[in-house]
Every structure is written in structure tokens, then in C-alpha cells.
C-alpha positions as a Markdown table, in Angstrom:
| # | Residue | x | y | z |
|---|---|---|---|---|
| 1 | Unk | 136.6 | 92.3 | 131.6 |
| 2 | Unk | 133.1 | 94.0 | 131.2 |
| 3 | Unk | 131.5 | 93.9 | 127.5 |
| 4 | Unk | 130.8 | 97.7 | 126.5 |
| 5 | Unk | 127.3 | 96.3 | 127.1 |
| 6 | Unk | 127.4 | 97.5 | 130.5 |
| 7 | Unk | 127.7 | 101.1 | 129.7 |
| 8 | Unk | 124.0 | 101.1 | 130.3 |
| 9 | Unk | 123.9 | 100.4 | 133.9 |
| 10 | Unk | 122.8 | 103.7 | 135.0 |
| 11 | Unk | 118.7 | 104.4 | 134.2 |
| 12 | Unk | 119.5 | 108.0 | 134.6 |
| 13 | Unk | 122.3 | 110.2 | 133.6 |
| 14 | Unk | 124.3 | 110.7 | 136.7 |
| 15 | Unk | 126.0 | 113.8 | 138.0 |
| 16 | Unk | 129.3 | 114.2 | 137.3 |
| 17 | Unk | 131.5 | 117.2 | 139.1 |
| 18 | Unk | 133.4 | 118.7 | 136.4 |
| 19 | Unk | 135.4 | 121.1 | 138.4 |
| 20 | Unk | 138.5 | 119.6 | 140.7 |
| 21 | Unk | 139.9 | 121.1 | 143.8 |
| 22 | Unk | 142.0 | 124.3 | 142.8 |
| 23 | Unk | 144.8 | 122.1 | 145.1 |
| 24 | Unk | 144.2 | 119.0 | 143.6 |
| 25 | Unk | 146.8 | 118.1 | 140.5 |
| 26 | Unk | 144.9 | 117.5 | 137.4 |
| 27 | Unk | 144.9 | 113.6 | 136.8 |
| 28 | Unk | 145.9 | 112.2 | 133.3 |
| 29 | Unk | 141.5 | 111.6 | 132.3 |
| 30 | Unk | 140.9 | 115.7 | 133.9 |
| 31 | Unk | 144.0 | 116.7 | 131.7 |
| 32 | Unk | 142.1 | 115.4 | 128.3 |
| 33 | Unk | 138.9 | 117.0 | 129.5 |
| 34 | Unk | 137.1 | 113.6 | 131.2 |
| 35 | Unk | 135.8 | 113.7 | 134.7 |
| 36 | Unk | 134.6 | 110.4 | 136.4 |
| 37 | Unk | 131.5 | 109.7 | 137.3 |
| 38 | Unk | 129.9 | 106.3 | 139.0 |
| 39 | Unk | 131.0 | 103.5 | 137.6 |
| 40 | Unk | 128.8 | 101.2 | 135.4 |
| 41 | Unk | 130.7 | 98.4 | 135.0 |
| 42 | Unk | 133.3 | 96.3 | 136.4 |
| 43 | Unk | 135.4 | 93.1 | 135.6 |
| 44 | Unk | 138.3 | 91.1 | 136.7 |
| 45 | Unk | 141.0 | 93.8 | 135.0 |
| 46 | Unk | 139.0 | 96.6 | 134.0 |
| 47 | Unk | 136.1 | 98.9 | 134.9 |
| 48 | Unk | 133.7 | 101.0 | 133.1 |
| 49 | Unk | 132.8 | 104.1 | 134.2 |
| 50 | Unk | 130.5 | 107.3 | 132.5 |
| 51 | Unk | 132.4 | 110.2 | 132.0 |
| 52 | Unk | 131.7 | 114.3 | 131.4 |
| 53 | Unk | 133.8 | 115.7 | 128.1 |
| 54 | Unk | 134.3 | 118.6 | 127.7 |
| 55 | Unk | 135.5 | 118.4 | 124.2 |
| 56 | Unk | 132.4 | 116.0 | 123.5 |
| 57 | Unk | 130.0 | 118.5 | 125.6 |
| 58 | Unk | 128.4 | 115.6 | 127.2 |
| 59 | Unk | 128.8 | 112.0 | 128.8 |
| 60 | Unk | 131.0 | 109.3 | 127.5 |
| 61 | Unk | 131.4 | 105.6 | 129.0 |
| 62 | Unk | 135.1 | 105.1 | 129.1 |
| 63 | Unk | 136.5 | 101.6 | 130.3 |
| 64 | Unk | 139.5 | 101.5 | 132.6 |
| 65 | Unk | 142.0 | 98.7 | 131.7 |
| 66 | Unk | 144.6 | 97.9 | 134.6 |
| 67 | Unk | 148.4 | 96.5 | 133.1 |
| 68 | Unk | 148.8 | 94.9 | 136.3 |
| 69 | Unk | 145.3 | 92.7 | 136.3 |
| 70 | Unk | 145.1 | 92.2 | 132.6 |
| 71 | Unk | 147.2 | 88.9 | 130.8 |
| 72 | Unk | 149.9 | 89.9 | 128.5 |
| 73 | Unk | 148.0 | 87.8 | 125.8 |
| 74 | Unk | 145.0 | 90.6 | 125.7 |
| 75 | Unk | 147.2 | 93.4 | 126.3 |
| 76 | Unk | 149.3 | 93.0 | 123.7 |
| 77 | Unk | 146.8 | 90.9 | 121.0 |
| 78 | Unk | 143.6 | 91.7 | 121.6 |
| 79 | Unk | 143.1 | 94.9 | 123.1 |
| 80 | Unk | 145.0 | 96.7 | 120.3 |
| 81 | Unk | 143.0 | 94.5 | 118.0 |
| 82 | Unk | 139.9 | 96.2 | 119.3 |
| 83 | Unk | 141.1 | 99.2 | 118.8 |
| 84 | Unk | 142.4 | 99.3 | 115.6 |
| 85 | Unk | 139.2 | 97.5 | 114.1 |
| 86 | Unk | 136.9 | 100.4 | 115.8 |
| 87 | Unk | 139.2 | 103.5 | 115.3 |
| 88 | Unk | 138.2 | 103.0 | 111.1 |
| 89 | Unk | 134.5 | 102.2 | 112.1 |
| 90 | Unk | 131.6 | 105.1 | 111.8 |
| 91 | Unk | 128.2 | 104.2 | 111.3 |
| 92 | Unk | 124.8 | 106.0 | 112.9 |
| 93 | Unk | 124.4 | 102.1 | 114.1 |
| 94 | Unk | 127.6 | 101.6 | 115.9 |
| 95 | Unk | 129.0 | 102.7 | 119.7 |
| 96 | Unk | 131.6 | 105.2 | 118.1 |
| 97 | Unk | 135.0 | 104.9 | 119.7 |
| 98 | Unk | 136.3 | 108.4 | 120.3 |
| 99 | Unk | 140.3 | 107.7 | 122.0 |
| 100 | Unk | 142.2 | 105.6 | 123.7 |
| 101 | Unk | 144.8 | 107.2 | 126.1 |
| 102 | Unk | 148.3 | 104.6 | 127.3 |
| 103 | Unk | 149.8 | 105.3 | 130.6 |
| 104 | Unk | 152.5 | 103.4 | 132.4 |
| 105 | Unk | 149.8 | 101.8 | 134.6 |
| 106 | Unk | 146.5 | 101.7 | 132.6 |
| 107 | Unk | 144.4 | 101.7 | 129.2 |
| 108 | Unk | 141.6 | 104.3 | 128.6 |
| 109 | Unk | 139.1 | 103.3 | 126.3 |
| 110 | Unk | 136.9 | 106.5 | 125.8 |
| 111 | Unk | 133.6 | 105.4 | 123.7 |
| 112 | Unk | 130.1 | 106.9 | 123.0 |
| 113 | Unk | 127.5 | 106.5 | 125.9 |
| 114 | Unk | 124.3 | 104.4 | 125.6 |
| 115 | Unk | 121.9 | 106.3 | 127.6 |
| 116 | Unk | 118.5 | 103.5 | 127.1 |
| 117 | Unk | 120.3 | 100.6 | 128.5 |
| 118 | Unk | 120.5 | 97.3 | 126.0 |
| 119 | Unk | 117.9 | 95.5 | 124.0 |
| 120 | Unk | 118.4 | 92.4 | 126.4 |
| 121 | Unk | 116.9 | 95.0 | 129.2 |
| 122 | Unk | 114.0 | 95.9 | 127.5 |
| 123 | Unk | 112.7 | 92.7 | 126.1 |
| 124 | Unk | 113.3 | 91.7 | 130.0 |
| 125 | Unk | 111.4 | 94.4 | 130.9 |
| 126 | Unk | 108.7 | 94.1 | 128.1 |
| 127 | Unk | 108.8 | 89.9 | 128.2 |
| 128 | Unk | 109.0 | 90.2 | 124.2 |
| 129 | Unk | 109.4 | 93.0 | 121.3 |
| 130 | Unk | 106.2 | 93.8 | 119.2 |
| 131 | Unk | 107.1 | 92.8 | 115.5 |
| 132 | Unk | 107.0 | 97.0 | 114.7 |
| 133 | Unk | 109.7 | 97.8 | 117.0 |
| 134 | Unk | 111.7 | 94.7 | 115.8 |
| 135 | Unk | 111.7 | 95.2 | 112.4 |
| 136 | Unk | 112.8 | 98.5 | 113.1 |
| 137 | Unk | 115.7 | 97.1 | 115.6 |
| 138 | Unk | 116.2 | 94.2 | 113.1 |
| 139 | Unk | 117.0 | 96.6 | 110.1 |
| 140 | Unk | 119.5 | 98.8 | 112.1 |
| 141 | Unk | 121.2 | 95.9 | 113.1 |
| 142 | Unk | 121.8 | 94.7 | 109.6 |
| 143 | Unk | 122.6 | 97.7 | 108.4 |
| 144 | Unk | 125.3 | 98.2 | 111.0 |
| 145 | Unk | 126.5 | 94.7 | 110.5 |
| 146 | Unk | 126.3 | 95.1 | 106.9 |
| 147 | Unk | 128.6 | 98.1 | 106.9 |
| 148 | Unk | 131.2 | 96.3 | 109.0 |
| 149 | Unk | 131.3 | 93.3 | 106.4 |
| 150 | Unk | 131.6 | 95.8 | 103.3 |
| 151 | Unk | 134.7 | 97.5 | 105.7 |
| 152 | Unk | 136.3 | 94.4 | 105.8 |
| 153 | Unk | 135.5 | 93.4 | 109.8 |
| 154 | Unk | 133.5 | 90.8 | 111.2 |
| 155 | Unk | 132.4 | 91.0 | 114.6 |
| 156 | Unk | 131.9 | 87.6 | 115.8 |
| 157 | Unk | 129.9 | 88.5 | 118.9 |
| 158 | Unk | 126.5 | 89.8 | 117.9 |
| 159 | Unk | 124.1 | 89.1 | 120.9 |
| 160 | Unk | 121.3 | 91.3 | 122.8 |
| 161 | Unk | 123.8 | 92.2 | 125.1 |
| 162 | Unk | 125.6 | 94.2 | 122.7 |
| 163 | Unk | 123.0 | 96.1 | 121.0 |
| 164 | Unk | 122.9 | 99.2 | 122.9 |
| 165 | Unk | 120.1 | 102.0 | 122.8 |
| 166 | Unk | 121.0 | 105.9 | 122.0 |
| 167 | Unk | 118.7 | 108.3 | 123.0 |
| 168 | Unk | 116.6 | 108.0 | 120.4 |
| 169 | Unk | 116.0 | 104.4 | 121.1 |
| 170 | Unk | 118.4 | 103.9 | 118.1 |
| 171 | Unk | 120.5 | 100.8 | 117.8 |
| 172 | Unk | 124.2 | 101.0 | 118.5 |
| 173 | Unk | 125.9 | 97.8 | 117.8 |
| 174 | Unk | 129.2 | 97.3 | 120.6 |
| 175 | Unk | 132.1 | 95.3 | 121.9 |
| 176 | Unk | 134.4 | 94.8 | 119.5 |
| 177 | Unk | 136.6 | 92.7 | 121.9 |
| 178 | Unk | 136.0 | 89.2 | 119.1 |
| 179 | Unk | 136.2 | 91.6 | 115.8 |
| 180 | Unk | 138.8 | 91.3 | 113.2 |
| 181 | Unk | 139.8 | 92.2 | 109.8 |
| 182 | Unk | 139.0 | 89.7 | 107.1 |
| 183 | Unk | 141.4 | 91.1 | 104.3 |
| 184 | Unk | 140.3 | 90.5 | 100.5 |
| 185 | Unk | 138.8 | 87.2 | 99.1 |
| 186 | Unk | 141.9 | 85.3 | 97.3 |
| 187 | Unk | 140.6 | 83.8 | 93.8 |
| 188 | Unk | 137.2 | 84.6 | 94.8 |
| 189 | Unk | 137.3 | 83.0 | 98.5 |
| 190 | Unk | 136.6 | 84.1 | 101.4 |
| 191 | Unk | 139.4 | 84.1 | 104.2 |
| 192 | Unk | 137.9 | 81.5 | 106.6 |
| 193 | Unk | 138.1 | 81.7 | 110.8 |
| 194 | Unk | 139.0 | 79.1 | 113.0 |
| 195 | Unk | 139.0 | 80.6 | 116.3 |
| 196 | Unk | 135.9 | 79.8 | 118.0 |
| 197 | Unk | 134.6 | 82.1 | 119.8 |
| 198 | Unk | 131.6 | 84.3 | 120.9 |
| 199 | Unk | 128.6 | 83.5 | 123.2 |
| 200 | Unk | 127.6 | 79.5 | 122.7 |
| 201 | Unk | 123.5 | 80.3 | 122.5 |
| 202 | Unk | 124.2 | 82.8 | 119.3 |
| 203 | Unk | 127.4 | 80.5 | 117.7 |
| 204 | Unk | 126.4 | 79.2 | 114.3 |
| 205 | Unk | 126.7 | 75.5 | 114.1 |
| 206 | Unk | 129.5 | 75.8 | 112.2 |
| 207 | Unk | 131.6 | 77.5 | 114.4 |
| 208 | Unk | 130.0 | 74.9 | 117.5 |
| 209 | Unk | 131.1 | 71.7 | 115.4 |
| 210 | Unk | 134.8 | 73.2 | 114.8 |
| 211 | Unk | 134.8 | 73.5 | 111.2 |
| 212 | Unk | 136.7 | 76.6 | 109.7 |
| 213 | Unk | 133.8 | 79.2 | 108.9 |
| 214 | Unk | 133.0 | 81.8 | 106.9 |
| 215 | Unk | 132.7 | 84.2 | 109.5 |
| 216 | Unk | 130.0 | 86.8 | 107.6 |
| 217 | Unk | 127.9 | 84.0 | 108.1 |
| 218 | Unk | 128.2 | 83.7 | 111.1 |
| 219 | Unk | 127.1 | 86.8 | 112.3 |
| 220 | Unk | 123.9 | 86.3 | 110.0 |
| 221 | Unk | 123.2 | 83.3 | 112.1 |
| 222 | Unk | 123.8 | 85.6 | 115.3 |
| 223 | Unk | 121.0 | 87.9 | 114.0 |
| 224 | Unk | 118.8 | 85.1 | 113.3 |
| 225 | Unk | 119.3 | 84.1 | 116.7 |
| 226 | Unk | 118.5 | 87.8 | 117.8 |
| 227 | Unk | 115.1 | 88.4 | 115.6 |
| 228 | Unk | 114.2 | 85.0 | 117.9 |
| 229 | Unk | 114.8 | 86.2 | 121.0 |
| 230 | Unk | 113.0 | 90.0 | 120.3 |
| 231 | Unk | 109.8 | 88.7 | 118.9 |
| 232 | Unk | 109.5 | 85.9 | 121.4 |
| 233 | Unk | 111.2 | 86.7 | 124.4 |
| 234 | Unk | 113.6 | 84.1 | 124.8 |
| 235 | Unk | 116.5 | 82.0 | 122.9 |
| 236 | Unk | 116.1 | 79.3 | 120.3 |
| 237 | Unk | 118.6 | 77.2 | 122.1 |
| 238 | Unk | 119.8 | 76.1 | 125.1 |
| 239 | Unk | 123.3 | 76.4 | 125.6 |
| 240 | Unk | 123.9 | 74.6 | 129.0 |
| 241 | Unk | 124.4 | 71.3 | 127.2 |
| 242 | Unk | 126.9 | 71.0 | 124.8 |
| 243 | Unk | 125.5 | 68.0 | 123.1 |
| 244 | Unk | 122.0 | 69.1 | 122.9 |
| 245 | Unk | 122.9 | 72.6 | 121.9 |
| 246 | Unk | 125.0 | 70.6 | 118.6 |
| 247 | Unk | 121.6 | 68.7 | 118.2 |
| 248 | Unk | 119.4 | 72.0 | 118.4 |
| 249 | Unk | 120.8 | 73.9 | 116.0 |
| 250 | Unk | 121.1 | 71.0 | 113.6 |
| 251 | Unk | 117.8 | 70.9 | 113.5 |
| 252 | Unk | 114.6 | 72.9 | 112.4 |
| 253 | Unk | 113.8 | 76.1 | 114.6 |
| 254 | Unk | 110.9 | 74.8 | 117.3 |
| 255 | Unk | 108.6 | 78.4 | 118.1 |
| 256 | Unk | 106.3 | 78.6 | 120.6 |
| 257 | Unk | 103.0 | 78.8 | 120.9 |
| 258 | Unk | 102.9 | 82.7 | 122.8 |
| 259 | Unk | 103.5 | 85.0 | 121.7 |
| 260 | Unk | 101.9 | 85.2 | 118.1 |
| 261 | Unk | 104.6 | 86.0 | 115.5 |
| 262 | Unk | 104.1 | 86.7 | 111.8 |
| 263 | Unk | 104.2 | 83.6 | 109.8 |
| 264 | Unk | 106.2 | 85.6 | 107.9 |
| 265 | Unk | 108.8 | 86.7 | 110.2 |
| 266 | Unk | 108.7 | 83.3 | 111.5 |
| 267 | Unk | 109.7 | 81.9 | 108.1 |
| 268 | Unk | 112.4 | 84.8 | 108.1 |
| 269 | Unk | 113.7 | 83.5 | 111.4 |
| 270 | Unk | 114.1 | 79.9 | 109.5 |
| 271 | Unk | 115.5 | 81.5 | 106.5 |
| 272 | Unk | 118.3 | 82.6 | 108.7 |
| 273 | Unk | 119.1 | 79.6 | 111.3 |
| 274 | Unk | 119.6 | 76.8 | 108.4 |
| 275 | Unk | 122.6 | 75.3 | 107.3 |
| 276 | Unk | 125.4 | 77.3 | 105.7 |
| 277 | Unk | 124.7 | 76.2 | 102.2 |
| 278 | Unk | 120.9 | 77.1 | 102.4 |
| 279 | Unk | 121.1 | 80.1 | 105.1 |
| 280 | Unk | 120.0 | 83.6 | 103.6 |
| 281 | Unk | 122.8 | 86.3 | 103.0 |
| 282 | Unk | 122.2 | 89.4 | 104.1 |
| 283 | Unk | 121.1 | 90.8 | 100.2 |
| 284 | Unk | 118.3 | 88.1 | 100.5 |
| 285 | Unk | 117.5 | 89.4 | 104.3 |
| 286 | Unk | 116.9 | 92.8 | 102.4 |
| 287 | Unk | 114.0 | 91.8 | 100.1 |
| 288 | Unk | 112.4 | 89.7 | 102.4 |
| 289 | Unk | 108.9 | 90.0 | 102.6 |
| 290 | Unk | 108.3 | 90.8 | 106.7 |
| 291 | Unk | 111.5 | 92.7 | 106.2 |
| 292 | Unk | 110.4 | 95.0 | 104.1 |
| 293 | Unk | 107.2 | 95.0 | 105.5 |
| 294 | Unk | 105.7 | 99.2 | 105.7 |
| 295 | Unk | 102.9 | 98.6 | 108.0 |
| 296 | Unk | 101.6 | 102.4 | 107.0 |
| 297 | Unk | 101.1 | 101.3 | 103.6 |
| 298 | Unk | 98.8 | 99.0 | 104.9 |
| 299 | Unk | 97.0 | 96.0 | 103.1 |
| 300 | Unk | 93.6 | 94.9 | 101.5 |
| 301 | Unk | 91.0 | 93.1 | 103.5 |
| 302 | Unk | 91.1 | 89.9 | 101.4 |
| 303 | Unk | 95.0 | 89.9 | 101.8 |
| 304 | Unk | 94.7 | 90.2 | 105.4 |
| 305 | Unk | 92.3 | 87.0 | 105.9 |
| 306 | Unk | 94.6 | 85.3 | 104.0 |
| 307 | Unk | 97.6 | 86.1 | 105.8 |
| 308 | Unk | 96.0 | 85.2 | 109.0 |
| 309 | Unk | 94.5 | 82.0 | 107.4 |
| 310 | Unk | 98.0 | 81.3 | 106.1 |
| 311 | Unk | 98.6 | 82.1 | 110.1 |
| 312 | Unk | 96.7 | 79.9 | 111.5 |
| 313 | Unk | 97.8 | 76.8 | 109.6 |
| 314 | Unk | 101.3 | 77.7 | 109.9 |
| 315 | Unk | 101.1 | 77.9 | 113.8 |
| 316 | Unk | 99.4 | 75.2 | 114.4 |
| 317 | Unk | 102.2 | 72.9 | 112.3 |
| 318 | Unk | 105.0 | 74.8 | 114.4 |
| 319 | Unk | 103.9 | 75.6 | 117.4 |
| 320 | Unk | 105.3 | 73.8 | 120.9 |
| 321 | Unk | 104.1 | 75.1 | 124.3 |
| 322 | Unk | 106.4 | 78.2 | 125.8 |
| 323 | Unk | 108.3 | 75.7 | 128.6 |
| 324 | Unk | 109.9 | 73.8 | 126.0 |
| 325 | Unk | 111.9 | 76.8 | 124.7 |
| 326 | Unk | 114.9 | 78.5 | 127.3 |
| 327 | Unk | 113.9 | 81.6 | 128.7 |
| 328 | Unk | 116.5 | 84.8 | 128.4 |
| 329 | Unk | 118.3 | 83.7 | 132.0 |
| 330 | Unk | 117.3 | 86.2 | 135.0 |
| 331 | Unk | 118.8 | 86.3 | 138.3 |
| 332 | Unk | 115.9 | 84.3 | 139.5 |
| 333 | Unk | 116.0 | 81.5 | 137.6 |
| 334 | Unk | 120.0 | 81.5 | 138.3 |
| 335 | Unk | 119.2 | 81.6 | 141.7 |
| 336 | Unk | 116.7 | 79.0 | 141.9 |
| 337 | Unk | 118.0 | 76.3 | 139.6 |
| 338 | Unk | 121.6 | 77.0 | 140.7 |
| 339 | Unk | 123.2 | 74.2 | 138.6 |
| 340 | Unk | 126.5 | 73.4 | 137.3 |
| 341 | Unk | 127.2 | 75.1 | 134.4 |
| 342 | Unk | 130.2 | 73.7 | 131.3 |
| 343 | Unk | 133.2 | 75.0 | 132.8 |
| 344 | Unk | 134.2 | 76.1 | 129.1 |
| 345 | Unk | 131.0 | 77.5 | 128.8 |
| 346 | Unk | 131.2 | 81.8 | 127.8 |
| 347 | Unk | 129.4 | 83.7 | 130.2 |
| 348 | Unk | 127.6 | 86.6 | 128.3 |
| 349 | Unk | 126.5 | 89.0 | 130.4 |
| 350 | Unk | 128.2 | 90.7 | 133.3 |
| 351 | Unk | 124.8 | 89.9 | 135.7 |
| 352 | Unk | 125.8 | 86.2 | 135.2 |
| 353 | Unk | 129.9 | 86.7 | 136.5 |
| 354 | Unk | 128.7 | 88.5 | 139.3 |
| 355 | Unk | 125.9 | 85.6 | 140.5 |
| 356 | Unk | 128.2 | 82.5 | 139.3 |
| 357 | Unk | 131.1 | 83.8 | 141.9 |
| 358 | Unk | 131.7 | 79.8 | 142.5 |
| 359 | Unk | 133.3 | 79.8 | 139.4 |
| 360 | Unk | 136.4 | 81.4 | 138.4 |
| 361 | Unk | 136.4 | 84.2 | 136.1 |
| 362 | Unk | 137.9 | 83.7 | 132.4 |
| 363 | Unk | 139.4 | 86.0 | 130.5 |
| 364 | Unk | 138.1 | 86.2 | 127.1 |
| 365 | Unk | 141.3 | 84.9 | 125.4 |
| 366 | Unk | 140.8 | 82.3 | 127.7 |
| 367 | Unk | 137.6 | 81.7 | 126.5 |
| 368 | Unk | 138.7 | 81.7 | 122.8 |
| 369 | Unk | 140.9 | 78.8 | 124.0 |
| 370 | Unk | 138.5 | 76.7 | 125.9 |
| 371 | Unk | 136.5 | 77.0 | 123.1 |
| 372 | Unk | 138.7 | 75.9 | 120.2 |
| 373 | Unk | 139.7 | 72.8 | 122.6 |
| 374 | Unk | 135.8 | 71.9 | 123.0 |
| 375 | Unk | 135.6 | 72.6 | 118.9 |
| 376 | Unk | 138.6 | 70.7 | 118.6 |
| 377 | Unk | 137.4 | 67.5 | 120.8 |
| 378 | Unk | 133.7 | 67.7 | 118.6 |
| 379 | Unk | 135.7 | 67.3 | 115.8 |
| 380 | Unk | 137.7 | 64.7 | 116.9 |
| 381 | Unk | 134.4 | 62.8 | 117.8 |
| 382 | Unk | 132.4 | 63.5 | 114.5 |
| 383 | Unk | 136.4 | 61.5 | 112.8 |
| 384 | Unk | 135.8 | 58.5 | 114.9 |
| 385 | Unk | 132.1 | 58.2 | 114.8 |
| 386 | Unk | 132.7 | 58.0 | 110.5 |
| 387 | Unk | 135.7 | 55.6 | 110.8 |
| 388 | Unk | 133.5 | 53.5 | 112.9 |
| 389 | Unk | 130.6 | 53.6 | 110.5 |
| 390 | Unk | 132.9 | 52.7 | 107.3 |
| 391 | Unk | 134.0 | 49.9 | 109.0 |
């Protein structure tokens, strides 16, 4: 099924005939007022296409769910899931859902357009974000995320791939197909997860070793993970290897040398991807120094030679060269390296399904299910490697 990251497929706002043959009977999208356009995205059960309203005076993307493709499982769990959790969402920073219409057949998901494609396309197209646009990116992000958690719903899937670009060049945080409701804290703890799921590269270690999370935290982690791959250009870890990923994200973050970061958003970064007990909350994100950063305000000389002295030292103590950190994947390094991938592995963008066609497809609740049985077996591993030790 596509992510409602691919409503972006289009780089220009296609033609879309609005007015049906005076012969032709009305279909049930033309009796709401939607007329199809190309389609922007497709998947093993449903399709995405963009849309003219007439009641909304303007494109929508509106995904296409077939009965007869989709597993019962998602039809009658998580699809209605996703719905419910969106229908109570509004936030400037946040793909609106506008209606859902049931036939006997299909599911009609009608939901805001992204007209500027995703961040994961631009930084491909730019190689990295400047730390100006970031910020800016970073903040709307957190503030979308931010509102979710205060409305009770985690999203558990934050990635580049779902941050979508408005008009504006406005983030619009989408795909609500891992979101749920976390209900209230019961004597002052939080409701903890244990289905594992989301996009391996972005999961928190937590959620990687099996352990039942707090799952707030774990989209903080995900942002962390995001902030990474704008100002540099690529991910923090590599998620084709299981082990190594578990090892990676156990351990300090490793920058590279190119592009020059901020030592200050770099220690943000770190802030962020660290163990639960020391990661920063989303309060202490706020009055963070690069953060809060107001580059108009600007800065005294003396301050500035410091920073960069500070700079200096700082990137010489972290710095490794660029090939020791993944790239963001392209088709041409899929292409050329064309190896195996884990089998339980969550693809994360519709680009890789469609190059990977030696693999089967997996549904995304079968994906929540490969998952928990890889969480399961680390868990089971981490049990005999401390009974062995004791004795």
C-alpha cells in the first residue's frame, strides 16, 4: 500500500477534466464532487491518485483502497485506525484528512495535496539542507509532532518520506497508517507499546531490542534521526544489518567530516539519539540553543570566533570521512550494489518496492509482525547471553 508520501509524485499540478460526458453516469468520486486525475502512487491494494474538488476548489490526493486486494487484518484494524486517529487531527503542520467515502468494492481516502514533493526529494536534489532551512523544517516538525502527543496520538513512523511540502514549502507531517491513541497516563505512567513497528533506520533502540517503549520517545528519536539526515545528507545508521544496526545506535552518533554542521546542532543531534533515560524530551528540544537559534538577531564578533574555535575542536574530535556513513539509498546505488536485503526488513519508500520486484511485497501489518518476531528473537538472545554470563 503506498505511504501518503507519494502524493508528491507529480512536479507540476496536472490537468484534471472536471466535466464528464453528458452520457456518461456520474461515478460515486464525480457524485461527491472529485474528478481523477493521473495517478501518483500505487501499491499492492491501493492507489493514489490527485483529484479536482469542487467543494475544496482545488486538488486533493485521494488513495484508492481495493476490498478484494487488501487483507481482512488492515481492512478491518488498521485502516479504520488511520482514520479515526486523523479525522480529530488539525494542525497548519499536518496532511489534513478531509473524508473517507465506503463502497461495496473500495475505500476512498480523500486527503490534502502536497504540491513540493517530500523532504527526502529535496535533500536528494540538494545532497544536504543548509542549517537555515532545517531549523525552520526541524521546528515545524516538532510542533506538529508535539501537537499529536498533547492529542493523545503517537505516530510511530516519522521519516523524510513523510514530511511533505505545501506550497509554501511548509512542512506537512503524513501517513498515519502506524498512529494510535495512547489514552491517559495511569498513576502517572505512560501507556507503553509493544508493537514494533516503523522504518528500521529511524526505530529507536528501544523499540529495535524489543523492549516495551514509551512511544513519545520514540518519535523524538525519529526526529533526531531526521535533523541527521537534513543537515548531512544521509542516515546515521545503516539498517541492512540487523546486528550492526543494534550496535549503531547503542553507541555514540559518528558525523562526518562534509558537510560542516554547527557544533551546536551537532550536539543537538546527540542530545536526541542517546539512551532513553538521558534522551531530550521535546520541552528541552525547545530551549535548545541551535534551536532557538534567530540568525537575524545576529552575534558579536568575539562570540563568533569562539563559536567557530569551539568548531574547530569539536570537528576534529568527531569527525569520520563521508564513506563511513550510509548515503540516503538512490536507485543507483540499488541498482549497482543489488544485494540481499533482511527479508523482515520494512521498505520505506515506494521507489524501493518498485526496484526490489525480486522480493515479495508485505503488507504493513505484515510488517508489524515480522518485526515483533525479529524484536521477539533479540530478546530472546539478550535472556541467554545474561544466563550464560551468571553462570
Amino acid at each position: 500500500m503506498p505511504s501518503v508520501s507519494s502524493l508528491h509524485r507529480s512536479d507540476q499540478t496536472p490537468q484534471v477534466s472536471q466535466d464528464p460526458p453528458q452520457d456518461k453516469k456520474l461515478s460515486v468520486l464525480e457524485s461527491h464532487g472529485y474528478y481523477l486525475g493521473k495517478t501518483i502512487g500505487t501499491g499492492s491494494y491501493a492507489t493514489v491518485r490527485v483529484s479536482h474538488s469542487e467543494r475544496h476548489d482545488g486538488n486533493v490526493a485521494i488513495k484508492i483502497v481495493s476490498k478484494f486486494s487488501a487483507p481482512a487484518d488492515y481492512l478491518k484494524k488498521f485502516l479504520p485506525r488511520e482514520i479515526e486517529v486523523v479525522k480529530g487531527l488539525r494542525h497548519p503542520n499536518l496532511i489534513r484528512f478531509l473524508q473517507a467515502i465506503e463502497t461495496t468494492h473500495r475505500v476512498y481516502i480523500v486527503m490534502e495535496y502536497a504540491e513540493n514533493g517530500s523532504l527526502l526529494d529535496i535533500i536528494r536534489k540538494d545532497q544536504y539542507i543548509d542549517e537555515v532551512r532545517s531549523r525552520k523544517w526541524f521546528r515545524q516538525l516538532l510542533e506538529a509532532v508535539d501537537y499529536c502527543h498533547e492529542k493523545g496520538v503517537v505516530h510511530r513512523d516519522i521519516k523524510c518520506e513523510n514530511m511533505l511540502m505545501d506550497i509554501g514549502w511548509n512542512i506537512k507531517l503524513s501517513d498515519f497508517g502506524f498512529a494510535r491513541t495512547t489514552g491517559k497516563p495511569k498513576n502517572g505512567q505512560t501507556t507503553l507499546s509493544e508493537t514494533y513497528c516503523g522504518s528500521y533506520a529511524y526505530a529507536s533502540p528501544e523499540i529495535l531490542r524489543g523492549i516495551p517503549y514509551q512511544p513519545q520517545y520514540a518519535d523524538v528519536w525519529s526526529m533526531g534521526v531526521v535533523l541527521f539526515a537534513m543537515v548531512y545528507g544521509r542516515l546515521p545508521f545503516d539498517d541492512t544489518n540487523y546486528r550492526e544496526l543494534i550496535k549503531q545506535v547503542s553507541n555514540k552518533v559518528v558525523f562526518p567530516k562534509d558537510p560542516k554542521v554547527s557544533t551546536a546542532c551537532r550536539s543537538l543531534i546527540n542530545k536526541i539519539l542517546a539512551p532513553l533515560k538521558s534522551r531530550v524530551r521535546i520541552g528541552g528540544i525547545r530551549v535548545d540553543g541551535w534551536f532557538t537559534y534567530d540568525p537575524e538577531a545576529g552575534t558579536s564578533k568575539d562570540k563568533r570566533e569562539s563559536i567557530t574555535s569551539e568548531s574547530d575542536k569539536e570537528e576534529r574530535k568527531l569527525s569520520v570521512g563521508s564513506k563511513e556513513v550510509v548515503s540516503l539509498i538512490t536507485k543507483q546505488q540499488l541498482q549497482a550494489e543489488a544485494t540481499p536485503r533482511d527479508k523482515y526488513r520494512r521498505r520505506s519508500t515506494e521507489e524501493e518496492n518498485a526496484l526490489m520486484t525480486q522480493e515479495p511485497e508485505e503488507s504493513e501489518e505484515q510488517a508489524v509482525k515480522n518485526l515483533n518476531k525479529i524484536a521477539a528473537k533479540a530478546k530472546k538472545e539478550e535472556a541467554k547471553k545474561e544466563e550464560s554470563s551468571k553462570k
